[in-house]
C-alpha positions in Angstrom: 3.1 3.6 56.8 5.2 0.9 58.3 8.1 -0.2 55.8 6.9 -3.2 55.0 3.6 -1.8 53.9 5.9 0.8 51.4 5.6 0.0 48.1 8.0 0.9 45.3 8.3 1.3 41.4 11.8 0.7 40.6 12.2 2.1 36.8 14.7 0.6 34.0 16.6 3.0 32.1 17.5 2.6 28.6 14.3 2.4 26.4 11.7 3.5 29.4 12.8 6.4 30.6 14.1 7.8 27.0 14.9 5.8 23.3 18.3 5.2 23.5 18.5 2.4 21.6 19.4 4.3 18.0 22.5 5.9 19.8 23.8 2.4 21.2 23.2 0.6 18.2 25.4 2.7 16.5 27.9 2.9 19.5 28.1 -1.0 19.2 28.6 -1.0 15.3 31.6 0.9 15.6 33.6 -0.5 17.8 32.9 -4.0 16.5 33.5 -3.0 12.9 36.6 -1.6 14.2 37.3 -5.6 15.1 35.9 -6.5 11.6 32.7 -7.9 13.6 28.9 -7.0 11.8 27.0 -5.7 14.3 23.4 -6.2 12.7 20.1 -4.7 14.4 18.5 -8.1 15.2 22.0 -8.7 17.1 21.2 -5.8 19.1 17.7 -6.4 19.4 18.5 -9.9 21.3 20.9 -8.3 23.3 19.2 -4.8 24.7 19.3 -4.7 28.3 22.2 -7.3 29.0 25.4 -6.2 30.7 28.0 -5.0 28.3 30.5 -8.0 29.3 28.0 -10.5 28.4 27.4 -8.5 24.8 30.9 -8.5 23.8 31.3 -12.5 24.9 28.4 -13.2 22.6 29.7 -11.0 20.0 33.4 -11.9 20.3 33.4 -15.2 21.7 33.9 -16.4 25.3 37.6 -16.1 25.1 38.0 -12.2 25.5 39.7 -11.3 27.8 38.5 -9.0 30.7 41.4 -6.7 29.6 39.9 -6.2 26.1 36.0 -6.3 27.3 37.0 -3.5 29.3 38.4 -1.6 26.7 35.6 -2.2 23.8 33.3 -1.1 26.7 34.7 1.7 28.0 35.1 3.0 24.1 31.5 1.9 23.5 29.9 3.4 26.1 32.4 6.9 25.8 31.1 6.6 21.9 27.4 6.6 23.1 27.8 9.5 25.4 28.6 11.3 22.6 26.2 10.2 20.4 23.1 10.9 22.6 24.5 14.7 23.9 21.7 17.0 23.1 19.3 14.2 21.7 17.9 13.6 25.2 14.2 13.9 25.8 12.0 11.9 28.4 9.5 9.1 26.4 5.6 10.0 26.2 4.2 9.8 29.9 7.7 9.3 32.0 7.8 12.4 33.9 3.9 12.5 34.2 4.0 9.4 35.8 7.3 9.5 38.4 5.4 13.2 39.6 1.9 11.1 40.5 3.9 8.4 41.8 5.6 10.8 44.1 2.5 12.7 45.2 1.0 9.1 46.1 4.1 7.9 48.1 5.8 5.5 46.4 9.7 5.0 46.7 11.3 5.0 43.4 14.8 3.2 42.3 16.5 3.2 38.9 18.1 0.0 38.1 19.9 -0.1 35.4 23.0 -2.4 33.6 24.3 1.1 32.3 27.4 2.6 34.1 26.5 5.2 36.3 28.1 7.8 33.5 25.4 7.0 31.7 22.6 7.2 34.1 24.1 10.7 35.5 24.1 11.7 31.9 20.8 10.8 31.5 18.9 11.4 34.7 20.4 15.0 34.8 19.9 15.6 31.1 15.8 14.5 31.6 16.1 16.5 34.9 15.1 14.0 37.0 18.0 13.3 39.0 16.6 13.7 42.7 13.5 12.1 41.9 15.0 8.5 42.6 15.7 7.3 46.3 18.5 4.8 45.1 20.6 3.9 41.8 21.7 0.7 40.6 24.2 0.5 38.3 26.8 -1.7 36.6 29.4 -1.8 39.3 26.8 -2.4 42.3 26.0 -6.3 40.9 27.5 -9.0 39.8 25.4 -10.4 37.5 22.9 -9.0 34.4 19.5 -9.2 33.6 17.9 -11.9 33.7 18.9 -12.1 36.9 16.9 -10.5 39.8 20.3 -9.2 41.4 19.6 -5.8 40.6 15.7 -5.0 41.2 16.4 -7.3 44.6 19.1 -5.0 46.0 16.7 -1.7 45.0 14.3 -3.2 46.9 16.8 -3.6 50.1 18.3 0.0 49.7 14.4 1.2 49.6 13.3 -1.3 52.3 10.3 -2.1 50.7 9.5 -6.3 49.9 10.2 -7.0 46.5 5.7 -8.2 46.5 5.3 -4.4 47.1 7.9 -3.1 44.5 6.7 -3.2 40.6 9.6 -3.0 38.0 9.3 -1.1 34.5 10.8 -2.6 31.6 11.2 -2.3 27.8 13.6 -5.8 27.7 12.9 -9.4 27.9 15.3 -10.1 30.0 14.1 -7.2 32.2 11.1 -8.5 32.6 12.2 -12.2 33.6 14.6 -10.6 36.2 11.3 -8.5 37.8 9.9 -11.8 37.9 12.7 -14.1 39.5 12.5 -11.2 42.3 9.4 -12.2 42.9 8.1 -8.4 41.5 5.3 -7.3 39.7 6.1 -6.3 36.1 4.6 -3.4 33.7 6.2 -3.7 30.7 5.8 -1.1 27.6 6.3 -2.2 23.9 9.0 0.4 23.1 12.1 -2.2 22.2 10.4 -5.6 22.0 6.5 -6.5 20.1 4.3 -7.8 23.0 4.6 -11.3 22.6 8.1 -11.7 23.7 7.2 -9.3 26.9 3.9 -11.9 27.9 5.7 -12.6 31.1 5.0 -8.9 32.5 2.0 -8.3 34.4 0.6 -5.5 32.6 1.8 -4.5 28.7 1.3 -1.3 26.9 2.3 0.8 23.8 3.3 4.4 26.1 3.5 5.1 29.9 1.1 8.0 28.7 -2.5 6.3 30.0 -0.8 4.6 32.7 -2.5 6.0 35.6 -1.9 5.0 39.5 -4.8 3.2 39.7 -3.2 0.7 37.0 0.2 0.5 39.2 -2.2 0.2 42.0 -3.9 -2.6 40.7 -0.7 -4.6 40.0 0.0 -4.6 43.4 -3.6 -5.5 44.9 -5.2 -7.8 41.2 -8.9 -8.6 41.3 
């Protein structure tokens, strides 16, 4: 298989590859109550899958500093680590699917706006740290989701054309990213209802019935 014939599934992290989302929530909470700043779940719910930066501007305002974003991350993120510790177990499906995957040669990528603490914490916690060709993280763009930065520069690092890659993703702006890349999108129902995911390719409930003949058909459609 020449490389441009390789095809890919580049997976998101938080809220596809294990629910996270209770142990950020309450991450966030604290360290903006500890600013006097209400922190509500509808907040959070608009804001899953963005860059941590871009969180804290919309929380705190524009003006923060870089100094103090840094901090209030930092603590956040130290917080959720925590948190999470022995609570970690794969979603329905995950580890069905990246073994099928594997056995019918795709290249696989995580691309995440975590920092890589987390995604170590994670990956190794699921056990599926050597399953994964390349990691995105935080530090390696320079801009969040929405924008394609991310899935684009897994694609390079896997050598595959972003048409032959298909992203999986729980957020909204996840899935506009995957599609500003010029990717193919499965999206599963696990943070957002389906109507605000209608941009993805292919929607469903669990990765449980997703078989490789449904990422298969992503990349070749009727």
């Amino acid at each position: 298989m020449s490389e441009i014939e390789a095809k890919a599934v580049i997976w998101d992290m938080d809220g596809v590859l294990a629910d996270t989302a209770p142990f950020h929530l309450s991450a966030w909470q604290k360290v903006f109550q500890e600013r006097g700043v209400k922190f509500t779940k509808e907040d959070f719910r608009h804001s899953f899958g963005r860059r941590n930066d871009a969180i804290i501007r919309k929380t705190l305002g524009k003006e923060t500093s870089q100094e103090e974003i840094d901090a209030i991350s930092g603590k956040k993120e130290a917080s959720f680590r925590r948190k999470i510790g022995r609570n970690l177990k794969p979603l329905p499906g995950v580890i069905k699917l990246i073994t099928s995957l594997e056995e019918h040669g795709f290249k696989m990528a995580l691309a995440s706006s975590a920092p890589i603490e987390n995604i170590q914490l994670l990956s190794t916690g699921l056990g599926i740290e050597n399953r994964f060709q390349t990691i995105i993280s935080d530090k390696d763009v320079t801009q969040g989701k929405p924008s394609p930065q991310g899935f684009l520069l897994a694609a390079q690092r896997l050598g595959v054309e972003p048409r032959n890659c298909i992203v999986i993703e729980d957020a909204v702006a996840g899935v506009t990213a995957a599609k500003r890349a010029g990717m193919h999108c499965l999206a599963i129902t696990n943070t957002h209802p389906r109507e605000s995911l209608a941009e993805a390719d292919l929607i469903v409930d669990t990765l449980e019935g997703v078989s490789i003949n449904d990422i298969e058909g992503l990349l070749h459609p009727p």
